[in-house]
MMTF fields as JSON, N, C-alpha, C and O atoms, coordinates in Angstrom:
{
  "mmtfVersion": "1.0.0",
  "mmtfProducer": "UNKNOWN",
  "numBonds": 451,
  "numAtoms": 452,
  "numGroups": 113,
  "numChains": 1,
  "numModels": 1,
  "chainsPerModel": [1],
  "groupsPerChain": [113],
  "chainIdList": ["A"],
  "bondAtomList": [4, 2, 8, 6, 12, 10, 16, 14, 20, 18, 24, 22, 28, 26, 32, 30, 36, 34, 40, 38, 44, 42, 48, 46, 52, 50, 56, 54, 60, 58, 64, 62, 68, 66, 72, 70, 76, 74, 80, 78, 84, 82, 88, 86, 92, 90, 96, 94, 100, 98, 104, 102, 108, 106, 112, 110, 116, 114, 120, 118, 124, 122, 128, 126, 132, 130, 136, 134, 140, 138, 144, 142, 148, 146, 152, 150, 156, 154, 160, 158, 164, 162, 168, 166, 172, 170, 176, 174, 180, 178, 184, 182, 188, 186, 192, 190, 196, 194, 200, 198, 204, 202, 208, 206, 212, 210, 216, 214, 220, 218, 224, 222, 228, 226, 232, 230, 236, 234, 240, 238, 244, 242, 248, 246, 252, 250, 256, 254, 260, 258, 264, 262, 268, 266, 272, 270, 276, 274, 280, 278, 284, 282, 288, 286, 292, 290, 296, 294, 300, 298, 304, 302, 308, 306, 312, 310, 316, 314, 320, 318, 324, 322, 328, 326, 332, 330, 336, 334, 340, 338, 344, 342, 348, 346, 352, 350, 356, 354, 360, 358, 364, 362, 368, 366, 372, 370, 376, 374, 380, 378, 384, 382, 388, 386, 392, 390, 396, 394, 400, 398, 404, 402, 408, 406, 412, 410, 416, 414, 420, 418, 424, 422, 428, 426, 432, 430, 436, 434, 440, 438, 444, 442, 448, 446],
  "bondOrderList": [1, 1, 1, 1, 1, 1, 1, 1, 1, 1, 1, 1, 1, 1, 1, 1, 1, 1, 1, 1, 1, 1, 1, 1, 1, 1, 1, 1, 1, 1, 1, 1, 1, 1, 1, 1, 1, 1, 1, 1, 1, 1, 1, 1, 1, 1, 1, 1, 1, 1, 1, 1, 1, 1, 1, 1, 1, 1, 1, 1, 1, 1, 1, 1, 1, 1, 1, 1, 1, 1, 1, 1, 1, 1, 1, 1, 1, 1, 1, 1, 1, 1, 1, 1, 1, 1, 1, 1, 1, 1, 1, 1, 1, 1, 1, 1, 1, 1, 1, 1, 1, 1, 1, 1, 1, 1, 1, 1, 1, 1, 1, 1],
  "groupList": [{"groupName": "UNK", "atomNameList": ["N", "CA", "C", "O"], "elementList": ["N", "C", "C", "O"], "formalChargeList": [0, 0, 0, 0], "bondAtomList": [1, 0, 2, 1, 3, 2], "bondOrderList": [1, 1, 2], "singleLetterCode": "X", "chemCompType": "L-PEPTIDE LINKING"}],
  "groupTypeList": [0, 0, 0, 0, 0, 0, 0, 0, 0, 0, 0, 0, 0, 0, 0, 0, 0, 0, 0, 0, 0, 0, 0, 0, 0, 0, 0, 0, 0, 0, 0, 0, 0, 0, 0, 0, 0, 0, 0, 0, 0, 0, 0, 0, 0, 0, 0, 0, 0, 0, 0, 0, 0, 0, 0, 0, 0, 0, 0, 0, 0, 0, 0, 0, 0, 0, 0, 0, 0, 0, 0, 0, 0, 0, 0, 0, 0, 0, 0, 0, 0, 0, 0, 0, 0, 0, 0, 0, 0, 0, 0, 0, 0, 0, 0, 0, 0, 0, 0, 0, 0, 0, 0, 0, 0, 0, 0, 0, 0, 0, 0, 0, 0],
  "groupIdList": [1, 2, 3, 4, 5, 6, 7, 8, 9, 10, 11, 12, 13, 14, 15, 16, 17, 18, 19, 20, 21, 22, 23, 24, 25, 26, 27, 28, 29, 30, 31, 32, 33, 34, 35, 36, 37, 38, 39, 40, 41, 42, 43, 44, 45, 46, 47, 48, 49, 50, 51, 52, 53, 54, 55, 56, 57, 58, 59, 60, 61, 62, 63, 64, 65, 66, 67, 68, 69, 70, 71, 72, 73, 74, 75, 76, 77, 78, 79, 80, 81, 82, 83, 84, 85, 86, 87, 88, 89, 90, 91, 92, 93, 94, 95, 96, 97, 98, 99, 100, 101, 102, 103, 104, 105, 106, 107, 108, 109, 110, 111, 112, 113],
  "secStructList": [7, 3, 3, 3, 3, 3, 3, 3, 3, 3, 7, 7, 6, 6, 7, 6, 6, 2, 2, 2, 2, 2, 2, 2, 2, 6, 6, 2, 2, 2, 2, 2, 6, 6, 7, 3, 3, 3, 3, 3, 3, 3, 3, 3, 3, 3, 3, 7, 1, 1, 7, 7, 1, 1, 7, 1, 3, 3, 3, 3, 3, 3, 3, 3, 3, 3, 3, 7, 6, 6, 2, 2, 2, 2, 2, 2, 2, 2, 2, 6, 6, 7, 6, 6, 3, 3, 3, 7, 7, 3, 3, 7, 7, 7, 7, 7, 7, 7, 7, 7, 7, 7, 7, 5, 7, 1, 1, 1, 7, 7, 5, 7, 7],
  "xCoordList": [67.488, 68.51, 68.865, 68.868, 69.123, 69.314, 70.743, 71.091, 71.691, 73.224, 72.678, 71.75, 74.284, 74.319, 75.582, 76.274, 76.341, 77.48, 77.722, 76.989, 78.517, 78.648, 80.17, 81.159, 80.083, 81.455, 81.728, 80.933, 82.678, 82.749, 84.494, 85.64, 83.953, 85.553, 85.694, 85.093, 86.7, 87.15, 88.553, 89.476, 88.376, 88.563, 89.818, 89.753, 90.917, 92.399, 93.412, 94.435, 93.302, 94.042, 95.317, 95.132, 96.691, 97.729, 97.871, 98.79, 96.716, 97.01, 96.522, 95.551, 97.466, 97.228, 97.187, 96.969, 97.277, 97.402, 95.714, 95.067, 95.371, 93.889, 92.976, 91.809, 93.125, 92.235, 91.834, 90.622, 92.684, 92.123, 91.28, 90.39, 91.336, 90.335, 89.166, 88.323, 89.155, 87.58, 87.137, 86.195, 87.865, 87.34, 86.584, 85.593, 87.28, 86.594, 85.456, 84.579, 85.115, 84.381, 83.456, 82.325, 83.336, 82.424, 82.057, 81.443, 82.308, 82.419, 81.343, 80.353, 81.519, 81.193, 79.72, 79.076, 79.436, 78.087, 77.445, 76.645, 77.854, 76.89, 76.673, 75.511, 77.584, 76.961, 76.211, 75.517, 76.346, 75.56, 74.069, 73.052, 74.177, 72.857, 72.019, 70.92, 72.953, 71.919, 71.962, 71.088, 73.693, 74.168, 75.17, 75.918, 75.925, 77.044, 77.94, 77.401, 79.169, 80.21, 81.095, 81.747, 80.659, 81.211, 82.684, 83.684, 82.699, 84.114, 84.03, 83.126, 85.99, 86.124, 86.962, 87.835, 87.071, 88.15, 89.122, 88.736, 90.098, 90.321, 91.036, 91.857, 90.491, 91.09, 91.996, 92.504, 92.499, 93.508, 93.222, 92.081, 94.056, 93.992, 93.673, 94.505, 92.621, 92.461, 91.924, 91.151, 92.419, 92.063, 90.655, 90.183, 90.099, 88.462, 88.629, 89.41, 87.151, 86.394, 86.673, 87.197, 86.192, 86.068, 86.467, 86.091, 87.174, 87.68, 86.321, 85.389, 86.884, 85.942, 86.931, 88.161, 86.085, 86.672, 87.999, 89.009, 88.255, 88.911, 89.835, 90.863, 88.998, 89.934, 89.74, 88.695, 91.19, 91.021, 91.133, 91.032, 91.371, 91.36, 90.659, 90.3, 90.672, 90.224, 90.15, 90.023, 90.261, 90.835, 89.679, 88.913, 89.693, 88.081, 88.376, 89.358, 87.004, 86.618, 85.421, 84.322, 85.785, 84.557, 83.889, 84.557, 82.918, 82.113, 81.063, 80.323, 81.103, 79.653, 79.344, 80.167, 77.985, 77.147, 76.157, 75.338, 75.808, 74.062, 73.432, 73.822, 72.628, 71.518, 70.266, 69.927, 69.35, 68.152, 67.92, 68.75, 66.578, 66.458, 66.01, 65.792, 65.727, 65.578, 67.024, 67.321, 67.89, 69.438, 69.88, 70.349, 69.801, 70.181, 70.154, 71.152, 68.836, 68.613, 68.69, 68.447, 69.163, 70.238, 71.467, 71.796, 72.166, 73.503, 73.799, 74.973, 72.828, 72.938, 73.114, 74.252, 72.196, 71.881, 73.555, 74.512, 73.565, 74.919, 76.343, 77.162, 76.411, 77.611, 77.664, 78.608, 76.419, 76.002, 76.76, 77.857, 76.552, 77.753, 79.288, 79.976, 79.784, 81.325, 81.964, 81.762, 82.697, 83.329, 84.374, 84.491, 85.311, 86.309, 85.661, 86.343, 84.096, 83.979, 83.632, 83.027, 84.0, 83.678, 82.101, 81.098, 82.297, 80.898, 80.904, 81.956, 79.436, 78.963, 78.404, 77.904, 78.181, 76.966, 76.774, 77.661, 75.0, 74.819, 74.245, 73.517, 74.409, 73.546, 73.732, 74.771, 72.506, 72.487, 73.124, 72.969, 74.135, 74.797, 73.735, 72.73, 74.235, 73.523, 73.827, 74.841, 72.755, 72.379, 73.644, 73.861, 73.995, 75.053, 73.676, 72.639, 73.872, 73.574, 73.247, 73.841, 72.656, 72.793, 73.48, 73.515, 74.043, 74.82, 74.086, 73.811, 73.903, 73.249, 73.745, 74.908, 73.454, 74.165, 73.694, 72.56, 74.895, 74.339, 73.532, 73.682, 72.975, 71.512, 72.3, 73.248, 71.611, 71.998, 71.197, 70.072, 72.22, 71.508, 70.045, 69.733, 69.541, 68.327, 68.773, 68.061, 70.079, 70.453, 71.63, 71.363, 72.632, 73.318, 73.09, 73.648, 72.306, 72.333, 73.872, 74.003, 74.706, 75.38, 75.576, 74.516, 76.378, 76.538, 77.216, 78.394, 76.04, 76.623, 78.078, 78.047, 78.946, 79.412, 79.57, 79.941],
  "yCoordList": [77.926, 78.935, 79.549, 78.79, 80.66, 81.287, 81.429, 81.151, 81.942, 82.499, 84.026, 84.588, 84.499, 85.937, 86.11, 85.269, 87.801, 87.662, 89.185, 90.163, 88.976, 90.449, 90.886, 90.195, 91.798, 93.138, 93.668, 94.562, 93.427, 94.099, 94.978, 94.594, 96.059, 96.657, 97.419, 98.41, 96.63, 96.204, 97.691, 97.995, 98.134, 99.417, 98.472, 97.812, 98.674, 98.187, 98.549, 97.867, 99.952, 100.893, 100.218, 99.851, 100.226, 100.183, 98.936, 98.701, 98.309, 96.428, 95.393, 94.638, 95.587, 94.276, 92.663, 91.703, 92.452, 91.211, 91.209, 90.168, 92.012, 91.856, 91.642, 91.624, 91.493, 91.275, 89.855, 89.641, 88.805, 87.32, 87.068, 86.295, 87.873, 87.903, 88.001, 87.116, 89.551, 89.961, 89.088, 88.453, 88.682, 87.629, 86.366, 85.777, 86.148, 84.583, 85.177, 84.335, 86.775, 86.719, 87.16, 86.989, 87.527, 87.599, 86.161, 85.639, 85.662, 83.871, 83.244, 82.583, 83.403, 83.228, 83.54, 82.918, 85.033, 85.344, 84.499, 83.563, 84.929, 84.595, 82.865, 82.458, 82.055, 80.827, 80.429, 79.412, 81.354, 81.792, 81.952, 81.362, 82.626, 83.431, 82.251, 82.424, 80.973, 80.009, 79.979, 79.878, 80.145, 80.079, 79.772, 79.887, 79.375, 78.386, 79.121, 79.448, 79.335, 80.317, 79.031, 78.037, 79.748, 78.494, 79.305, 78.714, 80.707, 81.382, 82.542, 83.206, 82.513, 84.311, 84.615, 83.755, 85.38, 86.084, 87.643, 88.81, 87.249, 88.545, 89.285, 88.8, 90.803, 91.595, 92.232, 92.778, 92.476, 93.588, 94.796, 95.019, 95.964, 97.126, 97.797, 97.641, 98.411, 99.616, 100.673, 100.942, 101.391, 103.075, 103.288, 102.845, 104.085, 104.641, 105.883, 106.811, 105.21, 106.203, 107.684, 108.499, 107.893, 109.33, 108.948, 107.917, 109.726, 109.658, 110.391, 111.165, 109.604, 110.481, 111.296, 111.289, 112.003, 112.799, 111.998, 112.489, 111.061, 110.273, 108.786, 108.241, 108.482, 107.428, 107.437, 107.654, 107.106, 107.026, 105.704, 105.178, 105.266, 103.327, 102.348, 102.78, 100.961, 100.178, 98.968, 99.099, 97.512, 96.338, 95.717, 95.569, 95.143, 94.567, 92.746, 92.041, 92.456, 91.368, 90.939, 91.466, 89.524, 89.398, 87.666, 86.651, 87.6, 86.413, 86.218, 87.074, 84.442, 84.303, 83.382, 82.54, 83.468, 82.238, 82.04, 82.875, 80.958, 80.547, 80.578, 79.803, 81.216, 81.571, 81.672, 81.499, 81.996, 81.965, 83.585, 84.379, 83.966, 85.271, 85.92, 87.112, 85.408, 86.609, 86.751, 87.879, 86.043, 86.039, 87.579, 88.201, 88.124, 89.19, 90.072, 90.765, 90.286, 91.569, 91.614, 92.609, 90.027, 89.559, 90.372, 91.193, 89.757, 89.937, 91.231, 91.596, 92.086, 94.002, 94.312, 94.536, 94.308, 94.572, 94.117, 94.89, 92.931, 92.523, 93.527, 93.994, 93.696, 94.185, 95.701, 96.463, 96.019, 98.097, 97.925, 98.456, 97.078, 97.0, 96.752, 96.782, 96.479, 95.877, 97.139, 97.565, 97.859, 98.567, 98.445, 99.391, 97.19, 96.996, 97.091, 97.107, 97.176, 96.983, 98.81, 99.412, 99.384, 100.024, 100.036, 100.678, 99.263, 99.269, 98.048, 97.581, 97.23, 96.192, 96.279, 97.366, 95.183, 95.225, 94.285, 93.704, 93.752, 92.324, 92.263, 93.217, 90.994, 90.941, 89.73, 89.1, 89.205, 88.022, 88.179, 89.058, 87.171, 86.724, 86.849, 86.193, 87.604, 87.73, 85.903, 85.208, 85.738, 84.357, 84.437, 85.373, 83.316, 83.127, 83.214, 82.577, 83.973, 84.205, 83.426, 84.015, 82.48, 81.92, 82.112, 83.24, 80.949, 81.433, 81.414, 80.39, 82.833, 82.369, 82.064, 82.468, 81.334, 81.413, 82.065, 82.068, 82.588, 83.622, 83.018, 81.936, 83.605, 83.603, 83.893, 84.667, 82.988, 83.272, 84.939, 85.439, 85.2, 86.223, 85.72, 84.537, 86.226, 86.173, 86.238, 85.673, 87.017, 87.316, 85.9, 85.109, 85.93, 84.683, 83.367, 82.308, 83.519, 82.016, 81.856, 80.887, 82.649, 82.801, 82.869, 83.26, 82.709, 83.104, 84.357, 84.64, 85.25, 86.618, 86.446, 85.429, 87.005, 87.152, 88.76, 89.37],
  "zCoordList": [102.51, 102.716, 101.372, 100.403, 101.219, 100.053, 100.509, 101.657, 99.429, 98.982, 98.758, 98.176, 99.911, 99.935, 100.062, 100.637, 99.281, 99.176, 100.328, 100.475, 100.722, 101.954, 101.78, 101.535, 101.915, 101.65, 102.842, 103.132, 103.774, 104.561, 104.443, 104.211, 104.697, 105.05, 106.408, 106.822, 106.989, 108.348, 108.822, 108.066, 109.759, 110.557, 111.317, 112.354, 110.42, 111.498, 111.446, 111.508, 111.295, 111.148, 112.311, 113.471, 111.467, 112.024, 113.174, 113.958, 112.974, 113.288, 112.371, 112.389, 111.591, 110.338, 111.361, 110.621, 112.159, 113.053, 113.318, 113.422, 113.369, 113.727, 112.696, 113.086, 111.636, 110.279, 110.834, 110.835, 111.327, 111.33, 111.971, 111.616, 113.529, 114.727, 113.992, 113.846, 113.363, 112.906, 112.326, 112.801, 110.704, 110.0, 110.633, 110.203, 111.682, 112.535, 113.389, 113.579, 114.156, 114.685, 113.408, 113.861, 112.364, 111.019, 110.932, 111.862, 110.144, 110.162, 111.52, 111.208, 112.353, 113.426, 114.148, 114.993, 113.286, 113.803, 112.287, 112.287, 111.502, 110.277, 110.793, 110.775, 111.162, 111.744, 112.767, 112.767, 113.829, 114.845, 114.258, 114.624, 113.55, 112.854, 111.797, 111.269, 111.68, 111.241, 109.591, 108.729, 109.559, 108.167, 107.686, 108.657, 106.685, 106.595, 105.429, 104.372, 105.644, 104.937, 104.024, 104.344, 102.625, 101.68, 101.825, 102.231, 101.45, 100.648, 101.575, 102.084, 101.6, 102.175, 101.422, 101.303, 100.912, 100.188, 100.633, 100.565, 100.962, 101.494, 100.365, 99.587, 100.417, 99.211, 99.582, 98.603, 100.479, 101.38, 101.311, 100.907, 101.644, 102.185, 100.58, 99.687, 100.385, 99.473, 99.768, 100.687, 98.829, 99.051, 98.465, 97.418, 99.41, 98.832, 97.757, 97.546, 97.088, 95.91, 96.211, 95.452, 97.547, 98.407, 99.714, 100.27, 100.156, 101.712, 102.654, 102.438, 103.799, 104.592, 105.684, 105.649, 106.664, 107.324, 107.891, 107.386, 108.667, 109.381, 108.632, 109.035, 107.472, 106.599, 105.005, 104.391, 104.422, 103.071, 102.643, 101.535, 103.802, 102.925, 104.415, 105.51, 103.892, 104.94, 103.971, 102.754, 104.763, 104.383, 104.537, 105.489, 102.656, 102.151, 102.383, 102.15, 102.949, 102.744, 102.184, 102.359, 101.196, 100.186, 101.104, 100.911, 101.792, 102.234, 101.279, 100.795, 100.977, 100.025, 100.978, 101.335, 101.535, 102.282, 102.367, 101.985, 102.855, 102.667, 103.8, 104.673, 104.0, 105.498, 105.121, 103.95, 106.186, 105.751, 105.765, 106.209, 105.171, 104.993, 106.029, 105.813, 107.443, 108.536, 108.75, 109.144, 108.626, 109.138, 108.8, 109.753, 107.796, 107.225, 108.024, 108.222, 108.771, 109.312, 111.072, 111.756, 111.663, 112.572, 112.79, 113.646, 111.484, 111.627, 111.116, 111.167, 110.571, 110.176, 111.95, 112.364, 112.721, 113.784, 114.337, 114.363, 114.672, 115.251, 114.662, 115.454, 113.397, 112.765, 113.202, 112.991, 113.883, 114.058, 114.973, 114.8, 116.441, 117.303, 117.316, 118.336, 115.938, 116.131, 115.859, 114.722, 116.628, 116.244, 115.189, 114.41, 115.033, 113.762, 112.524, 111.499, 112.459, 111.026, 110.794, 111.681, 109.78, 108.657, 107.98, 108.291, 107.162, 106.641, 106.035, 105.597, 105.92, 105.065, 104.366, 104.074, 103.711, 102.531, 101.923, 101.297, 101.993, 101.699, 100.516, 100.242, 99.331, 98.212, 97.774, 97.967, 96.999, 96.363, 95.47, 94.622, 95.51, 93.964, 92.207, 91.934, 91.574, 90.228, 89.598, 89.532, 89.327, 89.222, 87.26, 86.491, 87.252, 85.663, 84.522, 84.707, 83.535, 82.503, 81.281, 80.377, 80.815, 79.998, 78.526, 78.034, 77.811, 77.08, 75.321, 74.696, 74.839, 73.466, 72.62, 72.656, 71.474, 70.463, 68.94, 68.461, 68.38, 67.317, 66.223, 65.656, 66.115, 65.044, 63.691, 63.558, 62.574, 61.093, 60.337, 60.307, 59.965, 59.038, 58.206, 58.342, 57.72, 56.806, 55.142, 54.312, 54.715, 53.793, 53.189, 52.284, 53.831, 53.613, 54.393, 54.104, 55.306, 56.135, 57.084, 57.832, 56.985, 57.684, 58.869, 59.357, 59.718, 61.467, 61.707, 61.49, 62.315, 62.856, 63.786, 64.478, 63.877, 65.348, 65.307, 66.31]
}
């Protein structure tokens, strides 16, 4: 199973009571779908980059979980039908960076920073 992190922003216009439903039926397919939800993070209601015709904001959620890689294109298919959602978007976590350490000059033997 690989780790994937998904963005969804959720269409609840004027029923904040309904963010929990969605979240559990999100949660729910991705386990369905043969994958296991470490983290949800909910970001709340923000305003978009660019509005569109009909909304200028919609209430973000951040999921990181581990599934296998046909799962992905499962649960795209499943999410085209939910009407509460907005839009998603799936991606592998950028793997941590290793950390270097600074190199001596050539001139003093010194440590750059």
């Amino acid at each position: 199973m690989k780790k994937y992190e998904g963005l969804f922003i959720l269409d609840i216009a004027g029923r904040e009571d309904a963010e929990k439903e969605i979240v559990e039926r999100i949660q729910k397919a991705i386990e369905h779908a043969g994958g296991r939800v470490e983290t949800v993070q909910r970001m709340g209601l923000r305003p978009f980059a660019r509005t569109s015709r009909t909304r200028s904001s919609g209430y973000y959620v951040n999921v990181i979980f581990q599934a296998p890689p046909k799962a992905i294109a499962e649960l795209d298919a499943k999410f085209r039908l939910e009407t509460d959602l907005f839009r998603w978007q799936f991606t592998e976590p950028m793997p941590e960076m290793p950390v270097r350490e600074p190199r001596a000059t050539a001139e003093t033997g010194a440590e750059r920073e």
